[in-house]
VEXDREN-2710 file (C-alpha; in Angstrom, 1 decimal):
% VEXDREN-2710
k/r/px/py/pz
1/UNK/-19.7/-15.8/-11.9
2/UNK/-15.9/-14.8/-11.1
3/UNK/-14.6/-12.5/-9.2
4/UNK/-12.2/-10.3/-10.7
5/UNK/-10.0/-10.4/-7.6
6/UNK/-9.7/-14.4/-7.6
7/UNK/-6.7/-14.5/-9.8
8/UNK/-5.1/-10.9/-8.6
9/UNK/-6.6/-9.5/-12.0
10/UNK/-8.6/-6.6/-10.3
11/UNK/-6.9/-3.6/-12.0
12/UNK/-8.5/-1.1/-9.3
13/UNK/-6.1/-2.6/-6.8
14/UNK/-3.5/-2.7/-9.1
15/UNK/-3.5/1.2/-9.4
16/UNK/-3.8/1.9/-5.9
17/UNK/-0.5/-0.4/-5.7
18/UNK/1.3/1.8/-7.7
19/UNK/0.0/4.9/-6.3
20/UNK/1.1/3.5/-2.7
21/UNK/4.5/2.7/-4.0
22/UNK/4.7/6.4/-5.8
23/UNK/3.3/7.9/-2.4
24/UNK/6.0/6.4/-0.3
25/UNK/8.9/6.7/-3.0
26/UNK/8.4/10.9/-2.5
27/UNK/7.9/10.3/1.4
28/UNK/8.7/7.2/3.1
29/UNK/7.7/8.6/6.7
30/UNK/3.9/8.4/5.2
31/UNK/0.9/7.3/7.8
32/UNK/-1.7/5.3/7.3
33/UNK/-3.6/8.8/7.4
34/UNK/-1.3/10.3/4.6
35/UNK/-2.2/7.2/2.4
36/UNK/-5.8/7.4/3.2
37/UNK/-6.5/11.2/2.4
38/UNK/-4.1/10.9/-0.7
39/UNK/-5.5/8.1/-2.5
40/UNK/-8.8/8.5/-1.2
41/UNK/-10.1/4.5/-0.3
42/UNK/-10.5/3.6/2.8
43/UNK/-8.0/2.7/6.1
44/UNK/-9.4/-1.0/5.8
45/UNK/-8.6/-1.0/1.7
46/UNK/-5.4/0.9/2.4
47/UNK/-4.2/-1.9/5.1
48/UNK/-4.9/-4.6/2.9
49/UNK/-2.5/-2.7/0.0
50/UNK/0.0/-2.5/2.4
51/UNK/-0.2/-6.0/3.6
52/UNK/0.0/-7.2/0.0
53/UNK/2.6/-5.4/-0.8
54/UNK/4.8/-6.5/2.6
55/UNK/3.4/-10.5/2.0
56/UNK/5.0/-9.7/-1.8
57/UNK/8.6/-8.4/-0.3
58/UNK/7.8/-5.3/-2.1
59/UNK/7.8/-2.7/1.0
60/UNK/9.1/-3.2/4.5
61/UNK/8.1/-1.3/7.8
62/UNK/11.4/-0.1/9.8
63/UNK/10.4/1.6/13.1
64/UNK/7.8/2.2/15.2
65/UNK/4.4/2.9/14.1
66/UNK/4.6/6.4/15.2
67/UNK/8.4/7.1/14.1
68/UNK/8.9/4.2/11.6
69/UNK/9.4/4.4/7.7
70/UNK/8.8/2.4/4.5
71/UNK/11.2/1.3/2.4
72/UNK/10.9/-0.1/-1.3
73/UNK/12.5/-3.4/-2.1
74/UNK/12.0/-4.1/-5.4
END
């Protein structure tokens, strides 16, 4: 059997994508904690998202950790 996520099809991930994107459009200073309690998956799920999205050129991390921000590319 296939998995859904072989081919980047899994549609669960795609919506916590865009929420992601939406959550850091209205506040770019967002944590890790901030995604995590407003899209409610987990850190691990969350840090995976984020990877994704920096691998994609989509979002970038300016700053420190603690005083840093995320901006949108595309």
């Amino acid at each position: 059997m296939r998995n859904s996520t072989e081919f980047g099809t899994d549609c669960k991930t795609d919506s916590i994508k865009e929420t992601i994107i939406d959550i850091i459009r209205a506040n770019p200073e967002s944590s890790y904690s901030d995604l995590v309690s407003k899209t409610g998956v987990s850190r691990r799920t969350i840090a995976k998202v984020i990877k994704d999205l920096s691998d994609a050129g989509i979002i970038k991390r300016q700053g420190s950790r603690r005083n840093g921000a995320w901006f949108i590319d595309k």
